[in-house]
C-alpha positions as CSV (number, residue, x, y, z in Angstrom):
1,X,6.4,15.6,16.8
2,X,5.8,14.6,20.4
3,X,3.0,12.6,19.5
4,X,4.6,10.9,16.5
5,X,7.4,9.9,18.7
6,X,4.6,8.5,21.6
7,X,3.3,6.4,18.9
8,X,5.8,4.9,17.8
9,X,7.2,4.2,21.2
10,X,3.4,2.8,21.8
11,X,3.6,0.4,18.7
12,X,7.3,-0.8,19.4
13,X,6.4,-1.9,22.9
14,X,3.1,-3.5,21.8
15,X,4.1,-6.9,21.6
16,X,6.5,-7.1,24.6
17,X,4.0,-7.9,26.8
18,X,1.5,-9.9,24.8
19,X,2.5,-13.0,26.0
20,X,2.6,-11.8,29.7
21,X,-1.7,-11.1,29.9
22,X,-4.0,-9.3,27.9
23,X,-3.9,-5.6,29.4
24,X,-4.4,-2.8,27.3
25,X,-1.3,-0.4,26.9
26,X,-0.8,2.9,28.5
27,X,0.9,6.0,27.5
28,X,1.8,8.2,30.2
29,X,3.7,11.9,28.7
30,X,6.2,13.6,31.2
31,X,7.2,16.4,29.2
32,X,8.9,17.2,25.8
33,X,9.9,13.6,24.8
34,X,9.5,12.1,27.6
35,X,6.7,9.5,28.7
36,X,6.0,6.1,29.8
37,X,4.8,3.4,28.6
38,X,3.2,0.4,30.7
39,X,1.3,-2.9,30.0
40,X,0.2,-5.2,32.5
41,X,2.5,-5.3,35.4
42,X,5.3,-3.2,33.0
43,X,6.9,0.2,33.3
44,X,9.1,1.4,31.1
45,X,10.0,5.2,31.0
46,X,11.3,7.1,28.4
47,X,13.3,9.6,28.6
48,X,12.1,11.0,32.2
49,X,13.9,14.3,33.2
50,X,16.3,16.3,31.5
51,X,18.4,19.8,32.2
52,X,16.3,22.6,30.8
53,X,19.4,24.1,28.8
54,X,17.4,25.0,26.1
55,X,14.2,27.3,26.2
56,X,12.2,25.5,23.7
57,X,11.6,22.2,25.4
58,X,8.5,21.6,27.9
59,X,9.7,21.6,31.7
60,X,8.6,18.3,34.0
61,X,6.0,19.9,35.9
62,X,7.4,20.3,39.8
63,X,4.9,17.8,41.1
64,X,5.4,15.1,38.3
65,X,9.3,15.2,38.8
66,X,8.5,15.2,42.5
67,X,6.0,12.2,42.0
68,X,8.8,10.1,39.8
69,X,11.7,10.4,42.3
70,X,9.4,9.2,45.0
71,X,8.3,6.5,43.0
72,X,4.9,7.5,43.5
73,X,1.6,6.2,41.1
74,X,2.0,5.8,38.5
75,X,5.7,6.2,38.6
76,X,6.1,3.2,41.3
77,X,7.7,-0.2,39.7
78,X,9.2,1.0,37.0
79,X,11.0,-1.4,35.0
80,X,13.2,0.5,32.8
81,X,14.2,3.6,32.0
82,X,15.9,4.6,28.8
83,X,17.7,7.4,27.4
84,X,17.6,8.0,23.8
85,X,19.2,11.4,23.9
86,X,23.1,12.5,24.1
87,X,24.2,14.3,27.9
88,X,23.3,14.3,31.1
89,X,19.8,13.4,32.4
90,X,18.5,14.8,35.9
91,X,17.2,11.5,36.8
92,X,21.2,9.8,37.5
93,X,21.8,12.7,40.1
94,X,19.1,11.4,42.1
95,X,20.4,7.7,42.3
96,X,24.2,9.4,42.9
């Protein structure tokens, strides 16, 4: 499923940046659903950290959680990041 959902992500950011240069598109996964996306000088994250209420889901491992709050590469200059899921997200405490 995860990868279905990277894919499409992929494909739907395609042609946002198109006009901006000619880079080849990156997928970058986090865990579960999360991942990011970047093209050229754009960084768009999906879906980054999330409370691990449910045993099913892939934790963030320490270090890339770490890496993202710091804003370290490849998680410096990100442009956007969107939640596509209902609740809270771990990420929003860290800007509080």
């Amino acid at each position: 499923m995860t990868r279905y959902v990277v894919c499409l992500l992929f494909c739907t950011f395609w042609p946002l940046a198109a006009a901006a240069d000619d880079a080849a598109p990156r997928a970058v996964y986090i865990a579960n659903m999360g991942a990011m996306i970047e093209r050229g000088d754009t960084k768009i994250v999906f879906d980054p950290l999330f409370h691990y209420e449910h045993e099913i889901y892939d934790r963030v491992p320490p270090e890339v959680e770490a890496a993202l709050l710091a804003g370290v590469e490849p998680w410096d200059g990100i442009d956007a990041v969107l939640f596509t899921k209902p609740g809270e997200t771990r990420i929003l405490d860290a800007f509080a």
